[in-house]
PyMOL CGO cylinders between C-alpha atoms (Angstrom):
from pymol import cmd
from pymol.cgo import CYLINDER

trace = [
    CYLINDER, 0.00, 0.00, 0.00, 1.70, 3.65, -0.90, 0.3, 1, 1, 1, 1, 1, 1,
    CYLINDER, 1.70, 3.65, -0.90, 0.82, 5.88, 1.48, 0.3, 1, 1, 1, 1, 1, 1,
    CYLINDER, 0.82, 5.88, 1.48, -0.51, 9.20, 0.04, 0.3, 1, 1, 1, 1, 1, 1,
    CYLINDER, -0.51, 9.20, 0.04, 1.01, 12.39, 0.65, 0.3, 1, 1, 1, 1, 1, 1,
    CYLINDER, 1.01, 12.39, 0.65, -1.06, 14.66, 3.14, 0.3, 1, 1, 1, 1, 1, 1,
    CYLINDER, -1.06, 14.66, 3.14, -0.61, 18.23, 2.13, 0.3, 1, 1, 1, 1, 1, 1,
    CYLINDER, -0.61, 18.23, 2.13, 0.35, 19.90, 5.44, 0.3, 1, 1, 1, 1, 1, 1,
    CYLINDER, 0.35, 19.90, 5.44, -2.00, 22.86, 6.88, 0.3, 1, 1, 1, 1, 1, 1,
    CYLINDER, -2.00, 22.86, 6.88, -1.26, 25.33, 8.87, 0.3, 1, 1, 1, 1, 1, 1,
    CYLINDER, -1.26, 25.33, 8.87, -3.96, 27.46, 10.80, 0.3, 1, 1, 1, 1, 1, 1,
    CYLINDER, -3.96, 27.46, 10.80, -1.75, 30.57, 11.58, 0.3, 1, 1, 1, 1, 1, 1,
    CYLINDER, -1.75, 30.57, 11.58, -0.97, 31.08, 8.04, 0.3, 1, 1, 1, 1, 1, 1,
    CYLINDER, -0.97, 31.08, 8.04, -1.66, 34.24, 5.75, 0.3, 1, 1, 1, 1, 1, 1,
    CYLINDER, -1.66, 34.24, 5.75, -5.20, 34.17, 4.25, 0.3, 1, 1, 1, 1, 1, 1,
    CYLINDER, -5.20, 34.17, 4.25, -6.05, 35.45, 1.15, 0.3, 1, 1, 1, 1, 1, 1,
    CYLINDER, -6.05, 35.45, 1.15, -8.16, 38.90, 1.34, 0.3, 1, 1, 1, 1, 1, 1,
    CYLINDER, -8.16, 38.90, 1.34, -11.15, 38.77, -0.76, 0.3, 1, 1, 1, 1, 1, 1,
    CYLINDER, -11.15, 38.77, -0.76, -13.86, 41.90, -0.95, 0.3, 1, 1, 1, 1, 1, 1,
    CYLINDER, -13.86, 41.90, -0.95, -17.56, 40.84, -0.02, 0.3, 1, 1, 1, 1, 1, 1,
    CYLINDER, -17.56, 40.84, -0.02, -19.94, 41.58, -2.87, 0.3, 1, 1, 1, 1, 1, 1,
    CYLINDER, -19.94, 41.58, -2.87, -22.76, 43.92, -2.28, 0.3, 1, 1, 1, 1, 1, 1,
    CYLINDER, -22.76, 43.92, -2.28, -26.30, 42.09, -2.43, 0.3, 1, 1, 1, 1, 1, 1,
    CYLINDER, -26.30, 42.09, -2.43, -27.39, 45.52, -3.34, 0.3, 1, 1, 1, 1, 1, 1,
    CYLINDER, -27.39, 45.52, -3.34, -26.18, 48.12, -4.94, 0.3, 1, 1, 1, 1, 1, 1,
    CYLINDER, -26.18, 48.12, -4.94, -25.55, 50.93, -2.66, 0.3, 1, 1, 1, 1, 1, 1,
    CYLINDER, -25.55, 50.93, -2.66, -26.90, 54.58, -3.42, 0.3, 1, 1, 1, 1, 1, 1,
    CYLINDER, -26.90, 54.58, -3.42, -24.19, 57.34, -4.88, 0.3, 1, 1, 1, 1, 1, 1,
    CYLINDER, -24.19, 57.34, -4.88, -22.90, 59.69, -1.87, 0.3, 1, 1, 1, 1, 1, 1,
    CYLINDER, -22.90, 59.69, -1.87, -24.88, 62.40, -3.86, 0.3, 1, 1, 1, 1, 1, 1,
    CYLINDER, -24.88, 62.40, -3.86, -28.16, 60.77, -3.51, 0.3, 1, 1, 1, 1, 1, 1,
    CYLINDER, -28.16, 60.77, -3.51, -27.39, 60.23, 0.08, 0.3, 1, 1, 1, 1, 1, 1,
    CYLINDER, -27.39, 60.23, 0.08, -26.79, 63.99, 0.56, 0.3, 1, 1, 1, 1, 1, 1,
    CYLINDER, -26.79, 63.99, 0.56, -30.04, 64.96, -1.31, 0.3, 1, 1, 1, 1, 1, 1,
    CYLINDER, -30.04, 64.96, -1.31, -32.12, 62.33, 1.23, 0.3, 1, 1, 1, 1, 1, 1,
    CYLINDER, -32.12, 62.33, 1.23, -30.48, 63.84, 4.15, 0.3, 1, 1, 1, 1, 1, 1,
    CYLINDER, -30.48, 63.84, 4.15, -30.69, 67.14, 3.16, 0.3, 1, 1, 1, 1, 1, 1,
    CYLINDER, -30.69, 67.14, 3.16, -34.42, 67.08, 2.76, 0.3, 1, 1, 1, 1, 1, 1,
    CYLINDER, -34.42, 67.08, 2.76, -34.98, 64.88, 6.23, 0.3, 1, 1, 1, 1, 1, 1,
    CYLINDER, -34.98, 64.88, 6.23, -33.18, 68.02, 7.97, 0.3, 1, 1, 1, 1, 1, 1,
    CYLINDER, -33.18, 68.02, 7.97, -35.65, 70.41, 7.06, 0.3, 1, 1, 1, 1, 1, 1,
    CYLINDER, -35.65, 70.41, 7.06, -39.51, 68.60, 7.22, 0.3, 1, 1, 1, 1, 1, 1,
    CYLINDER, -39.51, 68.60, 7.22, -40.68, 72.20, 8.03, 0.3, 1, 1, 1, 1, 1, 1,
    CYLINDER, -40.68, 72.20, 8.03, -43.09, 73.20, 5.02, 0.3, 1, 1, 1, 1, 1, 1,
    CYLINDER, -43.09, 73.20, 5.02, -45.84, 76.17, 4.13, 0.3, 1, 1, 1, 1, 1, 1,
    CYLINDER, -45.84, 76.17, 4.13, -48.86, 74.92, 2.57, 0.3, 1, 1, 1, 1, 1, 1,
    CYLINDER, -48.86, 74.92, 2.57, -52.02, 76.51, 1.95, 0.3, 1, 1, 1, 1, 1, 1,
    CYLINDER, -52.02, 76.51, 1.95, -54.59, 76.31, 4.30, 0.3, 1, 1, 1, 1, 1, 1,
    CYLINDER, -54.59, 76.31, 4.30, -57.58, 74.11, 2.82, 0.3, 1, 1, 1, 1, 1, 1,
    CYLINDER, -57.58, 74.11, 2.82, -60.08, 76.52, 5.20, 0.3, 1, 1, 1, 1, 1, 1,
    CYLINDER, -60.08, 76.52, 5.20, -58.49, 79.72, 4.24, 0.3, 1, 1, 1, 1, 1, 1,
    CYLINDER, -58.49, 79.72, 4.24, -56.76, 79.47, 0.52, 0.3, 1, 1, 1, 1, 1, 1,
    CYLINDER, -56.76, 79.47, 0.52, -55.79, 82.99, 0.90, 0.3, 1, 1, 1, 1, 1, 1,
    CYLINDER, -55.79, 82.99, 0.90, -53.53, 81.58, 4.12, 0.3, 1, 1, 1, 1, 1, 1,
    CYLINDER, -53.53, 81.58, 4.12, -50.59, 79.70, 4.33, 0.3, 1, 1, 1, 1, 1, 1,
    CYLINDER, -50.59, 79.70, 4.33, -49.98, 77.77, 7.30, 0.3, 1, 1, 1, 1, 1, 1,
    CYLINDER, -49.98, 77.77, 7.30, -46.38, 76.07, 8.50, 0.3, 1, 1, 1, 1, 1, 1,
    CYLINDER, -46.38, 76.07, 8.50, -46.25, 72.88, 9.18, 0.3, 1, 1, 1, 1, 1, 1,
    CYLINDER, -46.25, 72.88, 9.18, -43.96, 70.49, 10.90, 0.3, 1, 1, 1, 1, 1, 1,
    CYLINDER, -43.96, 70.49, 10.90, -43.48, 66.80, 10.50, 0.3, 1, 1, 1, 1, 1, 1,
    CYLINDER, -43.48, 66.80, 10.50, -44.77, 65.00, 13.67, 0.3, 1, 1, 1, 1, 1, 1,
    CYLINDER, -44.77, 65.00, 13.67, -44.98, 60.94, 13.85, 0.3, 1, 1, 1, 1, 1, 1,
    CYLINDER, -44.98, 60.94, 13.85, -47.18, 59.01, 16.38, 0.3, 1, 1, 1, 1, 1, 1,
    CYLINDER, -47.18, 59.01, 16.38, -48.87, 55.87, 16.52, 0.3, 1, 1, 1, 1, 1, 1,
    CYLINDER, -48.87, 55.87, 16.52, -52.06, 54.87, 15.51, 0.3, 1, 1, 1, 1, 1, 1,
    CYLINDER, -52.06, 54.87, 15.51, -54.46, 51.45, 15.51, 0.3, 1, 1, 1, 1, 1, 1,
    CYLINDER, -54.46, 51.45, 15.51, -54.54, 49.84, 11.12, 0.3, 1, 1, 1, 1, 1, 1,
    CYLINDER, -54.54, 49.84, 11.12, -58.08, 50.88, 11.18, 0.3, 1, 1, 1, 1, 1, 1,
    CYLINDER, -58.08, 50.88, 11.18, -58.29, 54.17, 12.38, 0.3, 1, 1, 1, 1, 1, 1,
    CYLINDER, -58.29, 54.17, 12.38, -55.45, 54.91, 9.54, 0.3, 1, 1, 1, 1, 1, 1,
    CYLINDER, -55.45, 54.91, 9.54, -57.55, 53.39, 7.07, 0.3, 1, 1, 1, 1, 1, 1,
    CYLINDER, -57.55, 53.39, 7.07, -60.62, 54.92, 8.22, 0.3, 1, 1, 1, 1, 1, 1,
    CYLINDER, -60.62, 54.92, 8.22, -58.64, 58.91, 7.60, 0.3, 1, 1, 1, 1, 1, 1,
    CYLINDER, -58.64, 58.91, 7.60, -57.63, 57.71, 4.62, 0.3, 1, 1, 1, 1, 1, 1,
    CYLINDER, -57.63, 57.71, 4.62, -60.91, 56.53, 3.10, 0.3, 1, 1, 1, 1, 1, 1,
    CYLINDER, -60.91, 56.53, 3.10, -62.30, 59.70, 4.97, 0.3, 1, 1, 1, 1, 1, 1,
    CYLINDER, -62.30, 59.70, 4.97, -59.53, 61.97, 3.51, 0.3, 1, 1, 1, 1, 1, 1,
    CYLINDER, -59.53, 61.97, 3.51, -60.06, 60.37, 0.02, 0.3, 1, 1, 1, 1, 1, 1,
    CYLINDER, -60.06, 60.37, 0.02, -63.92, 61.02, -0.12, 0.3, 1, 1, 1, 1, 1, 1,
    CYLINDER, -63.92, 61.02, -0.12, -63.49, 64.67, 1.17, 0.3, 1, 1, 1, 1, 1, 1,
    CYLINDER, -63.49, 64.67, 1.17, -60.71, 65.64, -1.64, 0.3, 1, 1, 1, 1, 1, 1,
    CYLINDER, -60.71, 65.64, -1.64, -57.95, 65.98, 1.49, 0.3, 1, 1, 1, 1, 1, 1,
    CYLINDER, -57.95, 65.98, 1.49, -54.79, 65.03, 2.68, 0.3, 1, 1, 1, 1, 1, 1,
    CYLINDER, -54.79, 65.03, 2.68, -54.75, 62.82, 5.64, 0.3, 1, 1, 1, 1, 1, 1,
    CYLINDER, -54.75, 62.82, 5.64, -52.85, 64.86, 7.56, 0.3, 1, 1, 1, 1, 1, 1,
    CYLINDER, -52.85, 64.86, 7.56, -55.29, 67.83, 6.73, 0.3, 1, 1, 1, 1, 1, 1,
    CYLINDER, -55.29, 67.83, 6.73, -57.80, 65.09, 8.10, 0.3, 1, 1, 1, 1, 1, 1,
    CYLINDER, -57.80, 65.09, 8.10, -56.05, 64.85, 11.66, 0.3, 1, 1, 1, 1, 1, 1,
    CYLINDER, -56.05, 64.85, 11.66, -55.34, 68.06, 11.93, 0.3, 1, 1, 1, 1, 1, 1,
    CYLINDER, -55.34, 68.06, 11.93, -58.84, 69.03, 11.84, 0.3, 1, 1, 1, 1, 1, 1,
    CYLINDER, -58.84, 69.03, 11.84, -59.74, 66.53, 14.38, 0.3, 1, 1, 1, 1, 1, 1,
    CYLINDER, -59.74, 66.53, 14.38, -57.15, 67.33, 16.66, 0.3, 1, 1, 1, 1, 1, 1,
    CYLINDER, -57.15, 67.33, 16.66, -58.04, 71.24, 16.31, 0.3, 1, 1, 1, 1, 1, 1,
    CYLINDER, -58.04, 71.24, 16.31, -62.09, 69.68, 17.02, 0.3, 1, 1, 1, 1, 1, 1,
    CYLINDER, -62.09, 69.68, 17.02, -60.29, 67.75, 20.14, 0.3, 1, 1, 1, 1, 1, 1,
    CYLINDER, -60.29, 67.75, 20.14, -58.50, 70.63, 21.96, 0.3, 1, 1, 1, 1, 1, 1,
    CYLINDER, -58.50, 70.63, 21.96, -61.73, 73.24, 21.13, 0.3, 1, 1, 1, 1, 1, 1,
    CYLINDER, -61.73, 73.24, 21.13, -64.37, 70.96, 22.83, 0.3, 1, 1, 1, 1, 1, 1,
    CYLINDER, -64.37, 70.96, 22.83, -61.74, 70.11, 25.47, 0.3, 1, 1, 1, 1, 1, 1,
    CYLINDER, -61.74, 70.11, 25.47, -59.46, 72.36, 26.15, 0.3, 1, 1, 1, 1, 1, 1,
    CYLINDER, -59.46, 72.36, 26.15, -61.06, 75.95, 27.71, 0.3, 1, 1, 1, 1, 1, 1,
]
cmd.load_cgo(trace, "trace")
């Protein structure tokens, strides 16, 4: 029987550097400077849908609200020809009239 030749390994060795591949392909730095420049500033005017002669600033507030109340502005803003945030605003202008002194 010949006795094969076992190619000797050694663990501590230098590797071989390979790059990972992206899975997908990242954004140009000037598309990334566009996107942040516009999430810096969420500040807009608008015109008022009571008063058209009056524009109003607004400012970009997040909260949380239950799937069907959000479906139920958006149906609601839909049918009345308005935004959904003109839709909450309204209600939350209703809200602090009736309870608010």
């Amino acid at each position: 029987m010949a006795k094969k030749k076992m190619v000797i390994r050694n663990p501590l060795s230098q590797r071989q550097t390979i790059e990972p591949e992206l899975l997908r392909p990242q954004p140009s730095t000037e598309v990334v400077r566009i996107v942040a420049k516009q999430q810096v500033s969420k500040e807009t005017s608008l015109q008022s849908a009571n008063n058209p002669g009056e524009k109003t600033s607004l400012k970009r507030y997040a909260t949380y609200l239950q799937p069907e109340t959000i479906k139920k502005i958006k149906h609601f803003s839909i049918d009345k020809g308005m935004t959904d945030y003109e839709v909450v605003q309204a209600a939350v202008d209703d809200y602090f009239k009736s309870h608010v002194s």
